[in-house]
C-alpha positions as a Markdown table, in Angstrom:
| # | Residue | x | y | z |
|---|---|---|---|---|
| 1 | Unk | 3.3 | -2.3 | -21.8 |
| 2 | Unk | 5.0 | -2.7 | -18.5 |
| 3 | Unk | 6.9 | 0.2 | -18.1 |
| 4 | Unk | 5.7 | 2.3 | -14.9 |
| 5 | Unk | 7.1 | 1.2 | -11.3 |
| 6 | Unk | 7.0 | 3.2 | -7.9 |
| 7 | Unk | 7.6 | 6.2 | -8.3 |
| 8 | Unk | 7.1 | 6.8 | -11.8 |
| 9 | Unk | 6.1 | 10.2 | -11.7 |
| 10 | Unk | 9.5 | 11.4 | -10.7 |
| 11 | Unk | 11.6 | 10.8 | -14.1 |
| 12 | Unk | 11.4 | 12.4 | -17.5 |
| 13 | Unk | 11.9 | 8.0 | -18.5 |
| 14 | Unk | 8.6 | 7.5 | -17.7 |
| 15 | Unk | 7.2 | 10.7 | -18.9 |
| 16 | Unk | 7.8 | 9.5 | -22.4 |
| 17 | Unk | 6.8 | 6.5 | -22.4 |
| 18 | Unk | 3.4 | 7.0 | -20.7 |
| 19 | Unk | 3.3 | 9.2 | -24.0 |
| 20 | Unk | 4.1 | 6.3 | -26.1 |
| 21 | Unk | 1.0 | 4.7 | -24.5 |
| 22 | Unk | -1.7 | 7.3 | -25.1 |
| 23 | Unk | -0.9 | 7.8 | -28.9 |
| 24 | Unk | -3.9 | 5.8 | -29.3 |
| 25 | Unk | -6.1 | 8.5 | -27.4 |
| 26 | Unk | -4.3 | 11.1 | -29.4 |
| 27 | Unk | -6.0 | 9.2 | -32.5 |
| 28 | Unk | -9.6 | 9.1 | -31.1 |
| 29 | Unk | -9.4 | 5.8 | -29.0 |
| 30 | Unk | -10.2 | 5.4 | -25.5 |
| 31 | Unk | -8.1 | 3.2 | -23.3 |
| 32 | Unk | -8.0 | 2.2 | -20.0 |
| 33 | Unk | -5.2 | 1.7 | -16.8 |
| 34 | Unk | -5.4 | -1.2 | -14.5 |
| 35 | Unk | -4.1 | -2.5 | -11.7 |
| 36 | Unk | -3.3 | -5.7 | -10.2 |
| 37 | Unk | -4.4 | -5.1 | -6.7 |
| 38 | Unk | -5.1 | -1.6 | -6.1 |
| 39 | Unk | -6.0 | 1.4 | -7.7 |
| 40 | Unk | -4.1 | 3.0 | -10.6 |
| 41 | Unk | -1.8 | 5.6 | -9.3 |
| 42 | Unk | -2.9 | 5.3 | -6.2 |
| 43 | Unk | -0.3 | 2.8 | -4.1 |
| 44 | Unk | 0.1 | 1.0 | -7.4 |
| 45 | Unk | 2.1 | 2.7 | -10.3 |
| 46 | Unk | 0.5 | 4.5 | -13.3 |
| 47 | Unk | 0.7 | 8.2 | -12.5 |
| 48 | Unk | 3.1 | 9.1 | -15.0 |
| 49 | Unk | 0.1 | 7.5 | -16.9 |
| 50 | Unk | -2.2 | 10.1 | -15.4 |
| 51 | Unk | 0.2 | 13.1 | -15.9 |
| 52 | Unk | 0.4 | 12.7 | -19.5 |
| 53 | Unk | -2.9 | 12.0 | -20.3 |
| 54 | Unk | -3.1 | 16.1 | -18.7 |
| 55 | Unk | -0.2 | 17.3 | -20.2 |
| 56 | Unk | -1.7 | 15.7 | -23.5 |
| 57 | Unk | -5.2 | 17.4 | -22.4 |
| 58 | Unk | -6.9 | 14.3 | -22.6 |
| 59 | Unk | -9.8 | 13.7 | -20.3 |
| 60 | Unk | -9.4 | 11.2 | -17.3 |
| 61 | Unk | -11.9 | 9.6 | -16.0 |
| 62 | Unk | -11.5 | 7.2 | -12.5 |
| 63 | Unk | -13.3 | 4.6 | -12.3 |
| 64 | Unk | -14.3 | 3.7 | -8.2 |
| 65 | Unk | -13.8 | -0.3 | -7.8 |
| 66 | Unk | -11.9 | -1.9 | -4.5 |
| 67 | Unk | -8.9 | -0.3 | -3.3 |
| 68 | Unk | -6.9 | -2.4 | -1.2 |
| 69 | Unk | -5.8 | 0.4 | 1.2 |
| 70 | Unk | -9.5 | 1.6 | 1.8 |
| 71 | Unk | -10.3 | -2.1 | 2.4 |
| 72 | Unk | -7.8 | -3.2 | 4.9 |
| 73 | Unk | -8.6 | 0.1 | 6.8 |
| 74 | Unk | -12.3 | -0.6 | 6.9 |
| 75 | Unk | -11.9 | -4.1 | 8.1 |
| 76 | Unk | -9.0 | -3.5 | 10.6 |
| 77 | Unk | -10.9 | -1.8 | 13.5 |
| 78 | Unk | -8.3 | 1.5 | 13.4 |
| 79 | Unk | -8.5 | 5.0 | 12.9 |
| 80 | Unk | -10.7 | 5.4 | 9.1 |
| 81 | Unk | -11.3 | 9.7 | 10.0 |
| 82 | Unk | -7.2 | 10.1 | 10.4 |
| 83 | Unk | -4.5 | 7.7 | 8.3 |
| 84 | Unk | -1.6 | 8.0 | 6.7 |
| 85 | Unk | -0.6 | 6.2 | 3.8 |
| 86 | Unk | 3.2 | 6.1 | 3.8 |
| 87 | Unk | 3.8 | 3.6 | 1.1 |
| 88 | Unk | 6.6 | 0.8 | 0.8 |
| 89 | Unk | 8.8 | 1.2 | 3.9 |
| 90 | Unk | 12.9 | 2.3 | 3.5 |
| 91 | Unk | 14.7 | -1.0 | 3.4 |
| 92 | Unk | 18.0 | -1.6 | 6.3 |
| 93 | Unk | 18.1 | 0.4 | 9.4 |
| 94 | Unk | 16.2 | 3.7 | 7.7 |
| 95 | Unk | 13.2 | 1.1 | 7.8 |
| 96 | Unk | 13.4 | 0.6 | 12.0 |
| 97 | Unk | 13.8 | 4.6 | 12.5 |
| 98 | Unk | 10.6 | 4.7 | 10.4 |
| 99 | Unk | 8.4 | 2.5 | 11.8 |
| 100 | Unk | 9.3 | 3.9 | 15.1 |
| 101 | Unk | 8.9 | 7.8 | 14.0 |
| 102 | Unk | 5.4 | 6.9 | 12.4 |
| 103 | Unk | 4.3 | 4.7 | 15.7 |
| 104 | Unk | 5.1 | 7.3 | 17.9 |
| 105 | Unk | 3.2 | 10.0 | 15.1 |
| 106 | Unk | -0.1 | 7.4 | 15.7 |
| 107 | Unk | 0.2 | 6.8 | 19.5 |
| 108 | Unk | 0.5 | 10.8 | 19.5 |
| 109 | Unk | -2.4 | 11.6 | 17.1 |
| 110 | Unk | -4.5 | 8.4 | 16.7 |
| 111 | Unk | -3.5 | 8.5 | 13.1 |
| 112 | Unk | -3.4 | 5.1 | 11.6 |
| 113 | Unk | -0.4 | 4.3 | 9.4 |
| 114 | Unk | -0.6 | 2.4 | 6.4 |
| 115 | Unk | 1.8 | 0.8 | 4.1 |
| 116 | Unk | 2.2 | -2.0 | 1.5 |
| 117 | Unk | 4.5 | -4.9 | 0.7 |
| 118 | Unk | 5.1 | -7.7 | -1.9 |
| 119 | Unk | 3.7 | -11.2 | -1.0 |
| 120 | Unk | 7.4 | -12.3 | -0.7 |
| 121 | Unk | 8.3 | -9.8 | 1.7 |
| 122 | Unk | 5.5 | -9.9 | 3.8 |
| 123 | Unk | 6.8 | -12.3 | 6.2 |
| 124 | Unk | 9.8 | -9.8 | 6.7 |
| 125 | Unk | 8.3 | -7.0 | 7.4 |
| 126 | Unk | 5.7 | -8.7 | 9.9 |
| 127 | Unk | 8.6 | -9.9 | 12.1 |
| 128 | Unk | 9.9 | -6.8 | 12.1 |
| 129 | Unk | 6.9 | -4.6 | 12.9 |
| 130 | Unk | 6.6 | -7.1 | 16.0 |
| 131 | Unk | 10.3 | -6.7 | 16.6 |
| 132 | Unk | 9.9 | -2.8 | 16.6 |
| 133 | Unk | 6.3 | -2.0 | 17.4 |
| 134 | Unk | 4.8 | -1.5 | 21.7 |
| 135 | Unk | 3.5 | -4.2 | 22.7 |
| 136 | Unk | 0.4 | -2.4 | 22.9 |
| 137 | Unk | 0.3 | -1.3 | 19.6 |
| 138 | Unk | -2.8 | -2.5 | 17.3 |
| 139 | Unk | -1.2 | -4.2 | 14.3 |
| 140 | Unk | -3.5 | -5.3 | 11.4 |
| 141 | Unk | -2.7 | -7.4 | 8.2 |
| 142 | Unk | -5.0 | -7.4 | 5.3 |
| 143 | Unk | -3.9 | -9.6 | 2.5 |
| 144 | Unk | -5.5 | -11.1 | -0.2 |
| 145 | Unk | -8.0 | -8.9 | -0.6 |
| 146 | Unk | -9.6 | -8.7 | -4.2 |
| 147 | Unk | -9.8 | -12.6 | -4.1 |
| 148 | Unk | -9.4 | -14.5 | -1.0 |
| 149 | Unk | -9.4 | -12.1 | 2.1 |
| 150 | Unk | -7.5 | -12.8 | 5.0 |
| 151 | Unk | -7.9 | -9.8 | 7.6 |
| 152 | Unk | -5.8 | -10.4 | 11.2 |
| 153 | Unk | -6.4 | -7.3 | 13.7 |
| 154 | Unk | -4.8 | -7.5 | 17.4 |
| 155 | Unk | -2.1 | -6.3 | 19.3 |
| 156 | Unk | 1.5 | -6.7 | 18.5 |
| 157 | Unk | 1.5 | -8.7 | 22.3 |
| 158 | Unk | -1.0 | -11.0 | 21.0 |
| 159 | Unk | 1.0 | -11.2 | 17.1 |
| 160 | Unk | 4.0 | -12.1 | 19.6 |
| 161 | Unk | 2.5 | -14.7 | 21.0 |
| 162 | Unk | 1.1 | -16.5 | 18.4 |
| 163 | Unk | 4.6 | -16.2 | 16.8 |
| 164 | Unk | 6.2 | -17.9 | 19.2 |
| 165 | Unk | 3.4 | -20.3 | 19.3 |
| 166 | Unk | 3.8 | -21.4 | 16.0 |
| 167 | Unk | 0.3 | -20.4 | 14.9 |
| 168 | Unk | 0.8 | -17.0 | 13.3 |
| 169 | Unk | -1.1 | -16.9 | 10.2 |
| 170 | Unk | 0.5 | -16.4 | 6.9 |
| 171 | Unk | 0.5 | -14.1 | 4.2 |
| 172 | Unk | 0.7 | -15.3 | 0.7 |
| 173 | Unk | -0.8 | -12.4 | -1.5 |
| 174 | Unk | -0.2 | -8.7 | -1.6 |
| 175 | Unk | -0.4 | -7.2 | 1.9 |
| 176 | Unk | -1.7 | -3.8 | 3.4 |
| 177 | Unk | -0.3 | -3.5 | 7.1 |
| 178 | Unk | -1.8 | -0.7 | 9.6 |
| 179 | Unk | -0.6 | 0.3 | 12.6 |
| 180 | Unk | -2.2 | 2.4 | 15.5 |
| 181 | Unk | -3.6 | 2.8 | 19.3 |
């Protein structure tokens, strides 16, 4: 059942029926929660999932396995003791103001900054982190990860340049970008 999207643990909607989907644990079954590329409930939807299963007093067990986010940050050469996950980026101008409040939060505090996109956005948002970012700015793309991983790590100068070039790689499958000094 296909009914929990970002931000499902804000509306009473999804509430009922991540309720709907435990009635089986209510009757003595144990199910579980995946997830495509991530973690459940973690960058991926499913904590209204989660939340029930408490309300319900059910137990809830997490299972470790490859997260996505903890993968592109160990292979992208930034900041893994201070990050910030910041999720899908605001869409329009919100998105610019953004990325430039949290580049100026990691040139400040070293932080990395982490968020996610859909495979047919990715191309978007890479031109316009290069558009937006320093020059000097570390940009990393992690795609593909659970199955085929692509992992790019340089400055946005050196993105730029193989932009213009022609010889940018691409980005087919989900996609964790992180940004940093």
């Amino acid at each position: 059942m296909e009914s929990h999207k970002q931000g499902d643990h804000l509306t009473d909607a999804f509430d009922n029926a991540a309720r709907t989907m435990l009635k089986p644990c209510l009757d003595g079954e144990n199910i579980g929660l995946v997830s495509e590329a991530g973690i459940p409930a973690v960058a991926d939807p499913g904590s209204s999932v989660v939340r029930a299963a408490h309300a319900l007093g059910l137990t809830v067990v997490p299972l470790g396995g490859s997260v996505s986010l903890m993968l592109g940050l160990a292979a992208s050469g930034l900041n893994g003791q201070q990050f910030a996950f910041i999720g899908y980026l605001p869409k329009g101008a919100e998105q610019l103001a953004h990325i430039r409040s949290t580049e100026a939060r990691a040139l400040k505090t070293g932080e990395t900054q982490i968020c996610i996109e859909t495979p047919y956005r990715n191309d978007a948002l890479l031109q316009t982190l290069l558009a937006t970012l320093q020059p000097s700015t570390r940009l990393a793309v992690a795609s593909g990860l659970a199955m085929t991983p692509l992992v790019v790590s340089q400055s946005v100068k050196t993105w730029s340049e193989q932009n213009k070039a022609g010889t940018m790689p691409r980005f087919p499958l989900p996609a964790v970008f992180l940004w940093g000094p």
